[in-house]
C-alpha positions as CSV (number, residue, x, y, z in Angstrom):
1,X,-21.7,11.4,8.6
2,X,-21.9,7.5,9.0
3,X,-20.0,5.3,6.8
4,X,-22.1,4.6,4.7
5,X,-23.4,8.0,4.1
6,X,-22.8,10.2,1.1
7,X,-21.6,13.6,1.1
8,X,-24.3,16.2,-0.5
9,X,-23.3,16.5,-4.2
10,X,-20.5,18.4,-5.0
11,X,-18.1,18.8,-8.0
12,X,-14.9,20.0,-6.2
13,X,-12.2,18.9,-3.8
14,X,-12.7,20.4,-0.1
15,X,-10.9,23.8,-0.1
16,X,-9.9,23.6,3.3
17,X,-7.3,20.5,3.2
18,X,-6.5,21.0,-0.4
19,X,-2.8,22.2,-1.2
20,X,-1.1,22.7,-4.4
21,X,2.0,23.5,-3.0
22,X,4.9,21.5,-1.5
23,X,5.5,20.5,2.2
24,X,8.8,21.9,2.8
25,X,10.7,22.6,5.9
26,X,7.3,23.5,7.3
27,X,6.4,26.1,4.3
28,X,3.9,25.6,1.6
29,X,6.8,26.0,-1.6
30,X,5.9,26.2,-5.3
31,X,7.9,25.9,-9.1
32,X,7.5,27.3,-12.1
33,X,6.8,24.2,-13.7
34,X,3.3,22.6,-12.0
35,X,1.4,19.2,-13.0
36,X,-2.1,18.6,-13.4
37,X,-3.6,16.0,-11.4
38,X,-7.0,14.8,-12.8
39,X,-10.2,12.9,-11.5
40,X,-9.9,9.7,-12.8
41,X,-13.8,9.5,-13.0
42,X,-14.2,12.2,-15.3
43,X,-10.9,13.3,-17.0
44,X,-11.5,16.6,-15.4
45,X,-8.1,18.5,-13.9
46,X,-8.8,18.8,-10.2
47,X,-5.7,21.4,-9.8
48,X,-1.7,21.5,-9.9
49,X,1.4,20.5,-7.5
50,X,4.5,21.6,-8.4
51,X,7.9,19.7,-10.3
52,X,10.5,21.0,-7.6
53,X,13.4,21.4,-8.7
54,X,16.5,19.5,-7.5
55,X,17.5,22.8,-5.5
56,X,14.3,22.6,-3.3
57,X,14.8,18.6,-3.2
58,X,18.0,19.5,-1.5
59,X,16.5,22.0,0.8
60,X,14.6,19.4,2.1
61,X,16.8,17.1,2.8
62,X,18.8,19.9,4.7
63,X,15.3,20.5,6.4
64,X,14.4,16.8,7.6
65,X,18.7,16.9,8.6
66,X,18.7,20.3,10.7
67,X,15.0,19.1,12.7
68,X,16.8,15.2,13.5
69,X,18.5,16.4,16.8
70,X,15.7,17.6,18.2
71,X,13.0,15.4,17.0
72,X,14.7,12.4,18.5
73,X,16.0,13.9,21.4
74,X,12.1,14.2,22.4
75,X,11.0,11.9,25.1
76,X,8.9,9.1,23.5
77,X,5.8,10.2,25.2
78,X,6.1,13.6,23.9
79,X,6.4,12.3,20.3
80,X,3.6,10.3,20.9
81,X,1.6,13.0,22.4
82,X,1.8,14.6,18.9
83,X,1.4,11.8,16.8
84,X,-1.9,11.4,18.8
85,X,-3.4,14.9,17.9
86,X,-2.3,14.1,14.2
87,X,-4.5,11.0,14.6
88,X,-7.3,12.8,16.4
89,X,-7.0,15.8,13.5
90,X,-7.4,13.3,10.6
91,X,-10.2,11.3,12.1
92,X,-12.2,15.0,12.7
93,X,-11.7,15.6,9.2
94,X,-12.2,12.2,7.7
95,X,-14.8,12.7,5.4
96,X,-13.4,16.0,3.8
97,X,-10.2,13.5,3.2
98,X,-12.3,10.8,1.9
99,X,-13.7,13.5,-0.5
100,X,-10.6,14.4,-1.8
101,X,-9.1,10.7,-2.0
102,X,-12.2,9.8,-4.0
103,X,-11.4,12.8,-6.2
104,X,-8.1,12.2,-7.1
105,X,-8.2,8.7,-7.1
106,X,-11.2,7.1,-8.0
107,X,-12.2,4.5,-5.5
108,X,-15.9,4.4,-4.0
109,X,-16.6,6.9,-1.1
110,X,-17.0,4.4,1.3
111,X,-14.0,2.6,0.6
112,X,-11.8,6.3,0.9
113,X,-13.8,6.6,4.4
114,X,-12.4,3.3,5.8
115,X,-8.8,3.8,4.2
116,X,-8.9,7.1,6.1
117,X,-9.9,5.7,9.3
118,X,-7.3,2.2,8.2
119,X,-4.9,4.7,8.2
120,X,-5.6,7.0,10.9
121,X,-4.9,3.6,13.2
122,X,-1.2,3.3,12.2
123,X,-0.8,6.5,13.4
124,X,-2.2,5.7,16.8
125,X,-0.5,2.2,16.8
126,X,3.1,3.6,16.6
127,X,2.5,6.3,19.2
128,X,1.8,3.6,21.6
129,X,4.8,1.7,19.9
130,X,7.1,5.1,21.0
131,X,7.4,4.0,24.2
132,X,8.6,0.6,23.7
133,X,11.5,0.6,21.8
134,X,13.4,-1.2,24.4
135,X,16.7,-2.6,24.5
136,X,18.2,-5.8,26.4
137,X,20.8,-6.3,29.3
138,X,23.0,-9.2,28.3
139,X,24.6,-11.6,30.6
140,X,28.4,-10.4,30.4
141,X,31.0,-13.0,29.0
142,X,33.7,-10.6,30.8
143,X,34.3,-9.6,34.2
144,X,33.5,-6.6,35.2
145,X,31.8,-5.6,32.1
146,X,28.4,-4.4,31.9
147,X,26.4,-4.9,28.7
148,X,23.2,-3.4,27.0
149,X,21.7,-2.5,23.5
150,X,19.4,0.4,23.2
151,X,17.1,1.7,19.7
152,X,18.2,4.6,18.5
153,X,16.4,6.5,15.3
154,X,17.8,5.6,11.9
155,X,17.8,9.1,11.0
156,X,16.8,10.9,7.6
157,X,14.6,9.0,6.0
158,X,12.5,8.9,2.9
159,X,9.3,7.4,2.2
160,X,8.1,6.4,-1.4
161,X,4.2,6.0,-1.6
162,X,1.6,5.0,-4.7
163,X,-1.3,6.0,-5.7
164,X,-3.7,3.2,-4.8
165,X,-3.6,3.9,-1.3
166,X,-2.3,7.5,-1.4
167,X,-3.9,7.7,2.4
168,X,-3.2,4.9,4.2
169,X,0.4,4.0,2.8
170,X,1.7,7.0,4.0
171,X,0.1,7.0,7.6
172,X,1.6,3.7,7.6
173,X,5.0,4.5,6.7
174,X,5.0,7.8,8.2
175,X,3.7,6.7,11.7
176,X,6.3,4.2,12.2
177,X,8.8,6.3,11.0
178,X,8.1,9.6,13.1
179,X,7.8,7.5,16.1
180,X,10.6,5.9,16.3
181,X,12.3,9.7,16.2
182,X,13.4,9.6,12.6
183,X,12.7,12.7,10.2
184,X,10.8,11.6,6.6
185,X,10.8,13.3,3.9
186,X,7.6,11.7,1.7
187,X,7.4,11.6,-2.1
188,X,3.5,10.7,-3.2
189,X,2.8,9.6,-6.6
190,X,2.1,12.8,-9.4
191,X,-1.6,10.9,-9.5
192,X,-2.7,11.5,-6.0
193,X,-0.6,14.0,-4.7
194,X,-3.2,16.0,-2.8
195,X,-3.8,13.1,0.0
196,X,-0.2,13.5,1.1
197,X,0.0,17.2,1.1
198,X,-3.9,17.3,3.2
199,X,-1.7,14.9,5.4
200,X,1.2,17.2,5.8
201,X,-1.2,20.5,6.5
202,X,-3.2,18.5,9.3
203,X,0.7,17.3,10.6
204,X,1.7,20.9,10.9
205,X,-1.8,21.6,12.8
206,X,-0.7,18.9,15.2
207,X,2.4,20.7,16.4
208,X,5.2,18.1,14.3
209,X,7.9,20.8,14.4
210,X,9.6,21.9,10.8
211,X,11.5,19.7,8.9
212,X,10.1,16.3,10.4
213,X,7.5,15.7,8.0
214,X,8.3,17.0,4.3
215,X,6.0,16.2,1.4
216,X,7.6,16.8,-2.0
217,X,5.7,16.7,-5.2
218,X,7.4,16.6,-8.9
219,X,9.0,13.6,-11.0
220,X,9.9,10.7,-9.2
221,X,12.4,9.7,-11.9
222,X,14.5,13.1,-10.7
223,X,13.5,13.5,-6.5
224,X,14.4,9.3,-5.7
225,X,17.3,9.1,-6.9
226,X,18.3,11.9,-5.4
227,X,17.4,10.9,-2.2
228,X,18.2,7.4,-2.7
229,X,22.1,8.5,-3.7
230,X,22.1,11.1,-0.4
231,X,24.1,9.7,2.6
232,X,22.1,12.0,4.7
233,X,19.2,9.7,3.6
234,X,19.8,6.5,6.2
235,X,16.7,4.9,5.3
236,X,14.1,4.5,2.4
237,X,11.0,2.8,2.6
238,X,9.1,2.0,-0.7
239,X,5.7,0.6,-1.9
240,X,5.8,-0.1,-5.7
241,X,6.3,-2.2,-8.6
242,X,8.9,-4.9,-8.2
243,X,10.8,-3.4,-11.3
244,X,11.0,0.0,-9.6
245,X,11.9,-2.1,-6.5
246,X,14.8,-3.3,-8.1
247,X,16.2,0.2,-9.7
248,X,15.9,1.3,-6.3
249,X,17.9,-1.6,-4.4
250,X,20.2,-1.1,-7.1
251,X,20.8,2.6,-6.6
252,X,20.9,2.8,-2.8
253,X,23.3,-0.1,-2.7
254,X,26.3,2.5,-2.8
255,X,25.4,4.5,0.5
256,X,23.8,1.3,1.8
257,X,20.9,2.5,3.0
258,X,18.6,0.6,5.0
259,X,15.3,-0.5,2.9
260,X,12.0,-1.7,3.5
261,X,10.3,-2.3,-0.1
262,X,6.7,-3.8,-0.2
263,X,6.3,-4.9,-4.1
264,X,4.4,-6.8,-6.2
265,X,1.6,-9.4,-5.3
266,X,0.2,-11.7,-7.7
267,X,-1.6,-13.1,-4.8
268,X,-2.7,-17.3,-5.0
269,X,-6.6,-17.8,-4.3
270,X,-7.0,-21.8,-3.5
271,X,-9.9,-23.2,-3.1
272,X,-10.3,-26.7,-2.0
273,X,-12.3,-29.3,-2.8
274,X,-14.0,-29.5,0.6
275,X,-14.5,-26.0,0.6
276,X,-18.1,-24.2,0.1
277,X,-18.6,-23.3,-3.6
278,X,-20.7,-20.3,-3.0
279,X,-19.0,-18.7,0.0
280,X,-15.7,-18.9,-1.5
281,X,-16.8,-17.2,-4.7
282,X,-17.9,-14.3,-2.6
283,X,-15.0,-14.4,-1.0
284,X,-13.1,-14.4,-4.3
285,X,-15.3,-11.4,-5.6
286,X,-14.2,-9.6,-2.5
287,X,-10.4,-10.3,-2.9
288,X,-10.2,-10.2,-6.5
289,X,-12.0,-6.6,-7.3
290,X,-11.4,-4.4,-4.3
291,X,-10.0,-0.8,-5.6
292,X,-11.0,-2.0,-9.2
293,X,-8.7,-4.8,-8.9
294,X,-5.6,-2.3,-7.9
295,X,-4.3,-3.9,-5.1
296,X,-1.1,-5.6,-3.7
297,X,-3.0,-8.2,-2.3
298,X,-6.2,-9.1,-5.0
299,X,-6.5,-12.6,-5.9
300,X,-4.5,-12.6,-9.2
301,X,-4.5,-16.7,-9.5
302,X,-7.9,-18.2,-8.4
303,X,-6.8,-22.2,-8.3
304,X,-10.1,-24.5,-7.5
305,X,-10.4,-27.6,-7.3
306,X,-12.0,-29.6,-10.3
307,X,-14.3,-31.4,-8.4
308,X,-15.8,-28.2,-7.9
309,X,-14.4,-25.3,-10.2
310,X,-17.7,-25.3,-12.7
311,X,-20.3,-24.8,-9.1
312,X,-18.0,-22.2,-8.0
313,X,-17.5,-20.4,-11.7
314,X,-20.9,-20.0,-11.7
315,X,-21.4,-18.4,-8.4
316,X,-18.2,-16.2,-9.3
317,X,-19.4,-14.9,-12.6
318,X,-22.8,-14.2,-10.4
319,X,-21.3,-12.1,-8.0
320,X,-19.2,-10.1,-9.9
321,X,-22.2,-9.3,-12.4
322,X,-24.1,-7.7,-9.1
323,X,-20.7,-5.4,-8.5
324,X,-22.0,-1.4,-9.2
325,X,-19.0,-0.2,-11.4
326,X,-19.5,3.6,-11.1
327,X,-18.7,7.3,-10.2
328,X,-17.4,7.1,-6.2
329,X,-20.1,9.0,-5.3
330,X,-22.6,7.4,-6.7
331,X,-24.9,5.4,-4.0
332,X,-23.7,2.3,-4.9
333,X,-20.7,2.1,-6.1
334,X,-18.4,-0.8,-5.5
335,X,-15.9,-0.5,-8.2
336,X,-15.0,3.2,-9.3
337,X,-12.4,4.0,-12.7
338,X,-9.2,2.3,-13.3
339,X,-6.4,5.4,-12.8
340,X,-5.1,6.0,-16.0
341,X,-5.3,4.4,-20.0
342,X,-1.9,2.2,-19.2
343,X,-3.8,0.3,-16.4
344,X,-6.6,0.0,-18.6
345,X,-4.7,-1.0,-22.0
346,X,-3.1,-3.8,-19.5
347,X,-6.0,-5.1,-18.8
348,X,-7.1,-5.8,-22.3
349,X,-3.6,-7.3,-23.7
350,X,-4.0,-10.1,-20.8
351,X,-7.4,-10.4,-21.5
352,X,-7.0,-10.7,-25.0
353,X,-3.4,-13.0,-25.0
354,X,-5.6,-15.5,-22.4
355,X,-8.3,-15.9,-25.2
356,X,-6.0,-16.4,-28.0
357,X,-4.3,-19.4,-25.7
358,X,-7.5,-21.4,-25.1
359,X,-9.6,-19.4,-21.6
360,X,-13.0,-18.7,-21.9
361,X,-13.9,-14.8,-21.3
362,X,-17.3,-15.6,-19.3
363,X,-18.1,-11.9,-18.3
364,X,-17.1,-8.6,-18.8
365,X,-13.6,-7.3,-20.2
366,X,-14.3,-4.1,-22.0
367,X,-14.3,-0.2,-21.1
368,X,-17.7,0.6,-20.2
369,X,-17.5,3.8,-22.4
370,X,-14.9,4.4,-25.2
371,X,-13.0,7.6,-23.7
372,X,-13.5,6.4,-19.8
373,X,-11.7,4.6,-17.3
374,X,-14.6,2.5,-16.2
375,X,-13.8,-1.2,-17.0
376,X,-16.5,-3.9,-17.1
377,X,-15.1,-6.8,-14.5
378,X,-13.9,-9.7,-16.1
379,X,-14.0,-13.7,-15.2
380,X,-11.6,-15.6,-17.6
381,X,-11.9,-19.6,-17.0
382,X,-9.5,-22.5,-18.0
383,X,-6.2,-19.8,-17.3
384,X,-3.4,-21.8,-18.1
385,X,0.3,-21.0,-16.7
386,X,1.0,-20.0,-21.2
387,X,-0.9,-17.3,-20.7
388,X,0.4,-13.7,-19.3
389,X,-2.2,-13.5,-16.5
390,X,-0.8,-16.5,-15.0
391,X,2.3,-14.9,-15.0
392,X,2.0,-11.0,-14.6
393,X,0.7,-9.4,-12.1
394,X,-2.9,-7.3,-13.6
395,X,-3.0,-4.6,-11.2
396,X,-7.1,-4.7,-12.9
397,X,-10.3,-6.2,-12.5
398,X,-9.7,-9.4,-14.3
399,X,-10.0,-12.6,-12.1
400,X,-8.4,-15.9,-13.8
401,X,-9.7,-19.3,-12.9
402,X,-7.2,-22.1,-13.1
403,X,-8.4,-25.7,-12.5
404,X,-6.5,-28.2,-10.2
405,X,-6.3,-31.6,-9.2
406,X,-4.9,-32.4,-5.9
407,X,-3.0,-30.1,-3.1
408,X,0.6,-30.9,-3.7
409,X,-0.2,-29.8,-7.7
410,X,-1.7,-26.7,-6.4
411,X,1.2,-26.1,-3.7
412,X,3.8,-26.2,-6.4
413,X,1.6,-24.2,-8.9
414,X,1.3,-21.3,-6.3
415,X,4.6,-21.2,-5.1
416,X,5.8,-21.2,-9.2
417,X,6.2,-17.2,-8.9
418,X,8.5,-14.7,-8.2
419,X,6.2,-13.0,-6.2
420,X,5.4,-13.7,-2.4
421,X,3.3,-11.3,-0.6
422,X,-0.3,-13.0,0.2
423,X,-1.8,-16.2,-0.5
424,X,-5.9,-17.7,0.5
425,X,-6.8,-20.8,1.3
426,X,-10.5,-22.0,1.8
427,X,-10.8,-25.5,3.5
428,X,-12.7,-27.3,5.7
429,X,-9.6,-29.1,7.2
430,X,-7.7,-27.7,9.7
431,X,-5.0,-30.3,9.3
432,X,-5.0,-28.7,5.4
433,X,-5.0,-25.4,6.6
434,X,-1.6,-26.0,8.6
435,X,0.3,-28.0,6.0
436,X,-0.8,-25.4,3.0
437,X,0.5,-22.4,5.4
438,X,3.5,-23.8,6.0
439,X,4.1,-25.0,2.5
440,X,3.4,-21.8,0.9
441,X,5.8,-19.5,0.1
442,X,4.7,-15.9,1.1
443,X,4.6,-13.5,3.6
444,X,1.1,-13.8,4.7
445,X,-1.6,-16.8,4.2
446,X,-4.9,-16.2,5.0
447,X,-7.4,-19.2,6.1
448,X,-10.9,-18.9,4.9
449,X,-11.1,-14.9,5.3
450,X,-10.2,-12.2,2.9
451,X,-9.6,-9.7,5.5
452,X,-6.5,-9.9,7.9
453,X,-4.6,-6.2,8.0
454,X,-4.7,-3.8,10.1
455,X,-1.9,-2.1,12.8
456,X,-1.2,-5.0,14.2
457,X,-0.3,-7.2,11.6
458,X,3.1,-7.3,10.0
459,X,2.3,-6.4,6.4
460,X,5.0,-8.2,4.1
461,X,6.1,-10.7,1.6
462,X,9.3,-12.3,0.3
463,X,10.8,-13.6,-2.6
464,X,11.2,-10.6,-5.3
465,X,7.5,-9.4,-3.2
466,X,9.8,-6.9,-1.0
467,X,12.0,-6.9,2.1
468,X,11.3,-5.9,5.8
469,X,7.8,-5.6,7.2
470,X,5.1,-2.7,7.8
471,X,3.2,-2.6,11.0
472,X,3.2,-4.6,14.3
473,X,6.0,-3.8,16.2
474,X,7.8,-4.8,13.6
475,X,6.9,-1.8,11.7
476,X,9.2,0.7,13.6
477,X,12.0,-1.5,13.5
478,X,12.4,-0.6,10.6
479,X,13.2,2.9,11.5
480,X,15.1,2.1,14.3
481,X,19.3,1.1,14.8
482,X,20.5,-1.0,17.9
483,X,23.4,0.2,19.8
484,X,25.7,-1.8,21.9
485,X,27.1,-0.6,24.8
486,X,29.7,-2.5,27.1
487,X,30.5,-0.5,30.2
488,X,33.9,-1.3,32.2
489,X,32.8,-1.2,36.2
């Protein structure tokens, strides 16, 4: 099936890689108590995962403990071996995961396809990155001494996904992790559990022994703060909100774990006034409304210059009027349903607050049907920093237009967050270019292109946007410890 390609029509997950069941100690465990998870599309109940209880939360952590020795005592090329037939398993069944992704949560089928393939490369990224966790010789400072560092594997670990990239944030995560010898025990969000769990069954398939990779389903407000007050639990990695960032932080700071949190966005979108109108806009469309607007990275604050904010308005609102909001299978699509009322209700309140204060709501901006989760984009012009938008991150298809008059305005207006992840620039001028990446405060900048992740990239912001990064070789890093060693001879 090509990538653009639609499956034949069906109205069911994939039986084959769907689970509804925990990932335990290499056994498929249940509860008495079990959640439905529903198509956000339809409202319809796809099936159930269990709410473990905090007896099988500790059996995993006693599962992930008893399978560390082993695990890292593997020669890197061994674990990479492995993590390379779970790469080659998930690519052979990519579309029956894109199915189910789409299913559960909502996002066009071509756009689950390449998250499954997006994520399938971290995966094969930190198998290579196994066999080069090197360490240094140092010069000695004493006689007769010798003196070296080598990585070692953190340990137990956990890893804290969400539900907008319920594929791809755990391949990430999990890749790096695994590699670098460490045991994980994952914890998906209740909305998209079945991604993780298909994950975990194809893991097993590709001979990752018990206990290394554990998947447990159930209320996050019980199973993290378990894990994140175990000292067995050396490590937790976490993609969320920044206020969830912060309770975690806060709660791991008494066995002092080591963290890697990638948060919030509220991503800056400046274009300049020698910048192309038109192309920018598309650019804009691109960055502001992928996933429906439910991304780390969308364009939250689009800042154009006057000279040319009405030109490129226009062209904005005309792009996003051609975007297919629609089932994720329907040939098409380009937008699919927002994942649940909150998200939806969110939407509105901004929307609604940035009228009141003076913007002009030039498209969209409603639900497209009373009792769905489809939501008609929106383009709200003349956004000042009073309004909410400006401030809050929408996690939503709502773009918000702010004017601006010169680059050192636009500098401080950008920076004027407490978020740091991404920012865009579009300019002509290289010598621009420089001075507004270097002047802006976040984690990434991109020049005139909305596209820049991937493997090898390191994927994170700073500021109250997280800590540590994702990917590159920095990526296992984060799941690794450096030993010193100095050796009397």
């Amino acid at each position: 099936m090509t990538a653009m390609e639609l499956p034949a029509k069906i109205s069911k997950p994939p039986a084959a890689l769907m689970h509804e069941r925990a990932y335990v100690g290499g056994a498929w465990v249940g509860a008495d108590d079990c959640r439905p998870v529903t198509n956000p599309s339809t409202r319809e109940t796809l099936g159930h995962v269990p709410a473990l209880t905090r007896d099988t939360v500790t059996a995993a952590i006693s599962a992930a403990s008893q399978a560390l020795p082993a695990w890292k005592a593997m020669l890197a090329p061994e674990r990479a071996a492995i993590l390379m037939h779970w790469h080659d398993l998930i690519l052979s069944n990519a579309d029956d995961l894109a199915e189910l992704l789409t299913f559960e949560q909502g996002k066009p089928f071509a756009d689950a396809q390449g998250e499954i393939a997006y994520g399938a490369g971290f995966i094969k990224w930190f198998a290579a990155e196994a066999q080069r966790t090197y360490g240094d010789v140092i010069p000695s400072h004493l006689p007769n001494r010798k003196l070296f560092t080598q990585q070692e594997p953190l340990g137990v670990v956990a890893l804290v996904t969400p539900w907008n990239f319920p594929s791809a944030m755990l391949t990430r995560k999990a890749g790096a992790a695994l590699a670098a010898g460490c045991t994980a025990i994952c914890v998906p969000s209740m909305e998209t559990p079945f991604s993780a769990l298909a994950l975990a069954d194809l893991a097993e398939q590709a001979g990752i022994p018990a206990g290394v990779f554990n998947v447990l389903t159930g209320d996050a407000g019980v199973i993290v703060p378990m894990l994140c007050e175990e000292p067995v639990v050396r490590g937790l990695s976490f993609t969320g909100s920044t206020e969830i960032g912060r309770l975690i932080a806060r709660t791991c700071g008494a066995t002092v774990k080591r963290l890697s949190l990638e948060l919030g966005g509220h991503a800056p979108f400046i274009v300049c006034a020698d910048a192309d109108p038109e192309s920018a806009a598309r650019a804009a469309v691109d960055a502001k409304f992928q996933t429906s607007g439910q991304d780390c990275l969308a364009a939250n604050r689009i800042f154009v210059h006057r000279d040319i904010v009405e030109d490129f308005t226009r062209h904005f609102v005309h792009h996003t009027q051609l975007l297919k909001v629609a089932d994720g299978f329907e040939r098409g699509a380009q937008l699919g349903p927002l994942i649940h009322d909150r998200a939806v209700d969110k939407c509105m309140d901004h929307i609604e607050d940035a009228v009141s204060k003076g913007a002009r709501l030039l498209h969209g901006g409603a639900r497209m049907d009373p009792d769905s989760l489809f939501f008609e984009p929106a383009v709200l012009a003349d956004v000042t920093d009073a309004m909410k938008i400006y401030r809050e991150e929408t996690f939503g298809p709502v773009a918000a237009i702010t004017p601006f008059e010169d680059d050192a305005a636009v500098i401080v207006a950008a920076n004027d967050s407490e978020y740091g992840l991404a920012a865009y620039v579009f300019t002509r001028d290289l010598s621009r270019a420089v001075r507004m990446s270097e002047a802006l405060e976040f984690g990434m900048v991109a020049i005139n292109t909305v596209k820049f992740t991937g493997a090898p990239i390191p994927f994170g912001g700073i500021k109250q946007s997280g800590l540590g990064r994702e990917g590159a070789r920095q990526g296992i890093e984060e799941f690794l410890e450096t030993k010193y060693v100095c050796m009397a001879i």
